[in-house]
LOKOL-759056 format. One record per residue (C-alpha): x, y, z. Coordinates in nm, 4 decimals. Last residue first. Layout:
<recs>
       c1       c2       c3
        X        Y        Z
...
</recs>
This chain:
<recs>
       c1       c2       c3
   1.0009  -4.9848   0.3382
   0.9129  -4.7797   0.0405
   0.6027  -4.7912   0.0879
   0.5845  -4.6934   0.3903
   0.7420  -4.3451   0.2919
   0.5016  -4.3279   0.0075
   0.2074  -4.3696   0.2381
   0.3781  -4.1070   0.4661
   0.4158  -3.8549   0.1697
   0.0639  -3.9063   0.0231
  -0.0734  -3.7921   0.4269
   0.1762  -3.4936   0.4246
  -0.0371  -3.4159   0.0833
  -0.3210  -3.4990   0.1900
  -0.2846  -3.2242   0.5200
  -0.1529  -2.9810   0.3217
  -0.4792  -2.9797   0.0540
  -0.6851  -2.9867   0.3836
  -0.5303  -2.6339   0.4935
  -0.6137  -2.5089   0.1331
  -0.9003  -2.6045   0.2175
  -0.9622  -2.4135   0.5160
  -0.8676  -2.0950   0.3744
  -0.5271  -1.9884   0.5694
  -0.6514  -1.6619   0.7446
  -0.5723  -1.3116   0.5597
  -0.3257  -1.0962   0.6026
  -0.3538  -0.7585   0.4019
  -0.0451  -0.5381   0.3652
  -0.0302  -0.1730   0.1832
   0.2969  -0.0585   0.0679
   0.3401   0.2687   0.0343
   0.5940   0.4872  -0.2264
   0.8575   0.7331  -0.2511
   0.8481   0.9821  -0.0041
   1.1264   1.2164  -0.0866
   1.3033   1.4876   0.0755
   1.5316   1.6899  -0.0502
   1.8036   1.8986   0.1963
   1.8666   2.3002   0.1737
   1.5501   2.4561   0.2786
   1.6798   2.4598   0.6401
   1.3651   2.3269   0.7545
   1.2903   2.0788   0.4951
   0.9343   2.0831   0.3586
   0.6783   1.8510   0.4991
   0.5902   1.4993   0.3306
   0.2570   1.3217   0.4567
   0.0392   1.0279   0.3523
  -0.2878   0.9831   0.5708
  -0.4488   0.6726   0.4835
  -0.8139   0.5916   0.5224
  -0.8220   0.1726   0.4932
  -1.2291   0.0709   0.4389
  -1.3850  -0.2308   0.5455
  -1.5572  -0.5402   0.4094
  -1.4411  -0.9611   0.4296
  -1.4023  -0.9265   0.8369
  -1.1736  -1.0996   1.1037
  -1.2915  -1.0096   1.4494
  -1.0135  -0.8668   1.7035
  -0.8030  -0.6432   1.4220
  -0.5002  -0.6584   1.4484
  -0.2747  -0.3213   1.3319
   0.0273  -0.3140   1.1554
   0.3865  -0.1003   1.1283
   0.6745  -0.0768   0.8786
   0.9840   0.1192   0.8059
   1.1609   0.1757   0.5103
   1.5210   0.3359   0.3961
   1.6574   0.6528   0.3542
   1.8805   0.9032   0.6200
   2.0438   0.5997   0.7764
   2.3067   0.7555   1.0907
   2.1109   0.6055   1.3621
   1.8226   0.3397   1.2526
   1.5555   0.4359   1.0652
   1.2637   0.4762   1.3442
   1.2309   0.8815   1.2373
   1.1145   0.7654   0.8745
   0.7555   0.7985   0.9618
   0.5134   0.5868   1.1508
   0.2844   0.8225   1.4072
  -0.0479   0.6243   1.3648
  -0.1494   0.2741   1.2797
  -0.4885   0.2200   1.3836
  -0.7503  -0.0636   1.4164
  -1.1428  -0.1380   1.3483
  -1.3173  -0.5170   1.3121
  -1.4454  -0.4908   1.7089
  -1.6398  -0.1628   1.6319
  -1.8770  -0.3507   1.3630
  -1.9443  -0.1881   1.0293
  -1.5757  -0.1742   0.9740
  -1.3288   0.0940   0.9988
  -0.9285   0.0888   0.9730
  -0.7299   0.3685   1.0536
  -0.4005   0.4833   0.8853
  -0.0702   0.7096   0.9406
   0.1798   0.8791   0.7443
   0.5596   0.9848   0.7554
   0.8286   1.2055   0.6363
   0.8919   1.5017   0.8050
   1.0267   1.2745   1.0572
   1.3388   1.2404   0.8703
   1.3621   1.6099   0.9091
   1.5096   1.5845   1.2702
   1.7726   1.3468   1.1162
   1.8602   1.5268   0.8093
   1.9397   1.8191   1.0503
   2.1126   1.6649   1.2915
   2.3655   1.5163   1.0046
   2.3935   1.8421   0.8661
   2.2367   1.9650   0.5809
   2.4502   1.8831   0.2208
   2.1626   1.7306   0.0788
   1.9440   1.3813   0.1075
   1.6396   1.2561   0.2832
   1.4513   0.9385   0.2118
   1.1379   0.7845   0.1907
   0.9593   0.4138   0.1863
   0.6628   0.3604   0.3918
   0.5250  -0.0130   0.5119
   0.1997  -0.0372   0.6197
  -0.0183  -0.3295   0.7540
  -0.3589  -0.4603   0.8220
  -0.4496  -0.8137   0.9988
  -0.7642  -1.0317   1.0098
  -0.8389  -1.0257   0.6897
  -1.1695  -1.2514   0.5521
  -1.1471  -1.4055   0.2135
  -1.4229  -1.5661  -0.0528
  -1.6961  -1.2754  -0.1240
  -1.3797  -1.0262  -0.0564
  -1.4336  -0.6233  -0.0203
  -1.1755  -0.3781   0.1069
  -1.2565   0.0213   0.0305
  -0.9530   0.2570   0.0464
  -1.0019   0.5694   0.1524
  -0.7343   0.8468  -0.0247
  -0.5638   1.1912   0.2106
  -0.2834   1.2731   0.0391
  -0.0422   1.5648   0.1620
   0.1994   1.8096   0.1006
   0.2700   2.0466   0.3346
   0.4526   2.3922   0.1789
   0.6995   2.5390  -0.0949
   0.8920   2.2383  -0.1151
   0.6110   2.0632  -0.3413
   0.6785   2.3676  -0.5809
   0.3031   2.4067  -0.7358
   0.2995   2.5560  -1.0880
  -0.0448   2.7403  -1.3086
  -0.1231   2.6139  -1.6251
  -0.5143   2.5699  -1.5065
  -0.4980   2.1853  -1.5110
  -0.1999   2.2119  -1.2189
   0.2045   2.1823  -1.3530
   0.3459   2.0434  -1.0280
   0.7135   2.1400  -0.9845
   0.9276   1.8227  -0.7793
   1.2388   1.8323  -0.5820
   1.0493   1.8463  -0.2599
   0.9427   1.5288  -0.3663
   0.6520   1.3448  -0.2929
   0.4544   1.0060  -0.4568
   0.8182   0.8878  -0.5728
   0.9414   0.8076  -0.9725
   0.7961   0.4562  -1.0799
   0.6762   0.5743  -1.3922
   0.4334   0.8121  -1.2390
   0.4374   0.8423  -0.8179
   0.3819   0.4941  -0.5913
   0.0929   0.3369  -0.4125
   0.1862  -0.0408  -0.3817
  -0.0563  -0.3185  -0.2999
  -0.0048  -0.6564  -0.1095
  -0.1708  -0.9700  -0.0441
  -0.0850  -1.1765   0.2884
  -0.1994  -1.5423   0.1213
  -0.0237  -1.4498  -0.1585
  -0.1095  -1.2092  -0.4248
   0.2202  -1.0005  -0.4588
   0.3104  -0.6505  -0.5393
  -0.0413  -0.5102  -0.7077
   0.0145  -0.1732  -0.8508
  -0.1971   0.1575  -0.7512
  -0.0617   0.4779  -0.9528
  -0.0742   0.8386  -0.8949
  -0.0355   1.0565  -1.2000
  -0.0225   1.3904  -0.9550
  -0.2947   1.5985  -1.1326
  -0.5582   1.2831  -1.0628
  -0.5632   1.4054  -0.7542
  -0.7629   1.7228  -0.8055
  -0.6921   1.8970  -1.1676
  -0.6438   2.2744  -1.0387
  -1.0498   2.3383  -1.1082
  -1.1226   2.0576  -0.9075
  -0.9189   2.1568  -0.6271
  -0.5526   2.0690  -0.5671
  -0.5027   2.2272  -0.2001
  -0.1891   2.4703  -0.1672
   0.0793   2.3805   0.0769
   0.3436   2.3134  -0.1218
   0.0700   1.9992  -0.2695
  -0.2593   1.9160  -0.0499
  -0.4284   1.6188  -0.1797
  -0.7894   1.4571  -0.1474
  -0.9286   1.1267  -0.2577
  -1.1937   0.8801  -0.2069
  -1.2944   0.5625  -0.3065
  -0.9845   0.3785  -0.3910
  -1.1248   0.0128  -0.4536
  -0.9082  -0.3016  -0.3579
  -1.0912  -0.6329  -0.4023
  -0.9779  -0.8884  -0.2462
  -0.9399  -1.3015  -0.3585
  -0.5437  -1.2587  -0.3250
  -0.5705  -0.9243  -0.5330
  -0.8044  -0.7646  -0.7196
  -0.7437  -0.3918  -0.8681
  -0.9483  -0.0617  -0.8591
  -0.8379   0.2738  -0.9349
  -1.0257   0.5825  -0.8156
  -1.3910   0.6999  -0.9782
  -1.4580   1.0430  -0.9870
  -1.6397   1.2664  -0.7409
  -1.8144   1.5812  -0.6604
  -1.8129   1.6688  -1.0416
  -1.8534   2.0553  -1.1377
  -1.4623   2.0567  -1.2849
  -1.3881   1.6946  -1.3807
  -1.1319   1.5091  -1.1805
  -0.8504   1.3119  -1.3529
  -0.8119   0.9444  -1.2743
  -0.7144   0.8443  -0.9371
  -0.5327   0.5275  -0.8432
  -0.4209   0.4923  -1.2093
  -0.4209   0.1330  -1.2616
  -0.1357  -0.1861  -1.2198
  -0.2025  -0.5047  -1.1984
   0.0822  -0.8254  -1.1733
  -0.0361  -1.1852  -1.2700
  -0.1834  -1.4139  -1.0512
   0.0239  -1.7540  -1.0088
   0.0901  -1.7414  -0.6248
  -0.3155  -1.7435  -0.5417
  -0.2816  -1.9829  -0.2749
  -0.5593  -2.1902  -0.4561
  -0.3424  -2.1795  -0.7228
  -0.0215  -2.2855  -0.6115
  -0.2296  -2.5691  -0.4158
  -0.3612  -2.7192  -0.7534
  -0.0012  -2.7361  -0.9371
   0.1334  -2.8949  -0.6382
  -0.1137  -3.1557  -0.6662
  -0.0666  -3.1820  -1.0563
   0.2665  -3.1932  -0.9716
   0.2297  -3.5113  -0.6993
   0.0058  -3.6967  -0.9155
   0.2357  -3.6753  -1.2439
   0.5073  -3.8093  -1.0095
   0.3016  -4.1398  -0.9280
   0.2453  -4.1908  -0.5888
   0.4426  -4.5251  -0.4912
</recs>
């Protein structure tokens, strides 16, 4: 018989190798621009053996761009928070202290003094994430956006303007067969008569790869009848990655310990 210490300290080793015991991360995904500065640095995190850099950011708020001198992205308090670092790692773009990334119910006060309804106009965010790994390739990159729409508009109303609500995504690589696309997801696929929920979408990409960059498109529009809010709250980022090969092996011992033990017993 295997002894029981054997069989934890087995389990213990495949937990980690799966990467189930990280701990939680959470950064500012932009920090504050400096006027005269082309660019600052964006929040970084690691995650499931990636690292998740935001390299570039732009944001359009009620229709007015946030420019240097108006405090850029890092105006909006952005954050990027790690969800889970399995063997499909996510991250979470959401608003400060958990409140949503748009809301037409939200003033922004810019670095000049100045204050941006987001229902006056588009609001936007435009960010490139960079994906590096020395120890995982992904072969697989999903989105998930969260959003709703609430008021005293009618119920044809709320439903046209669930679209207002959306983003899209593509995925580059240094070779063409490591690229993909999500495009056209927004709040419109909630099923009949749900005005706030999530819905999802992911591309394949035909060649794993360990390096690419995510450019996400992140969209709220102003209702039409000016009398509904409409929020997006947050994205969730998803990054598949192929079993490692050992921790295949790992599975394999152990179904191999559990036959022994099973003819053992006989």
């Amino acid at each position: 018989m295997v002894p029981a210490k054997g069989w934890i300290g087995l389990v213990v080793t495949m937990l980690a190798l799966l990467g189930l015991a990280r701990p939680a991360e959470a950064v500012s995904l932009w920090n504050s621009n400096v006027i005269g500065q082309n660019n600052t640095v964006g929040g970084s995190v690691t995650v499931g053996g990636l690292t998740i850099t935001v390299t570039s950011c732009s944001a359009v708020i009620g229709g007015s761009n946030l420019t240097q001198s108006l405090g850029g992205c890092g105006i909006l308090n952005l954050q990027l928070i790690v969800v889970t670092g399995t063997t499909s790692p996510e991250i979470e773009i959401l608003g400060a202290s958990n409140g949503p990334i748009f809301s037409t119910a939200n003033t922004i006060t810019t670095a000049t003094g100045s204050h941006i309804s987001e229902a006056n106009g588009l609001d936007d965010l435009s960010i490139v994430l960079t994906v590096t790994s020395s120890t995982k390739t992904v072969n697989n990159v999903g989105a998930t956006l969260t959003g709703a729409v609430s008021g005293s508009g009618s119920s044809s109303t709320k439903t046209t303007e669930l679209s207002d609500i959306s983003m899209g995504e593509t995925i580059a690589s240094a070779r063409p067969a490591e690229t993909g696309s999500i495009s056209g997801l927004s709040l419109s696929s909630l099923p009949t008569g749900s005005y706030s929920g999530s819905v999802s979408a992911n591309t394949s990409l035909t060649s794993p790869t360990a390096s690419f960059t995510v450019t996400q498109d992140i969209r709220l529009s102003p209702p039409h009848e000016g009398i509904d809010t409409l929020a997006l709250s947050n994205v969730i980022q998803t990054y598949k990655t192929p079993e490692p090969a050992s921790v295949a092996l790992l599975l394999v011992g152990l179904g191999g310990l559990a036959a022994v033990r099973h003819y053992r017993r006989r």
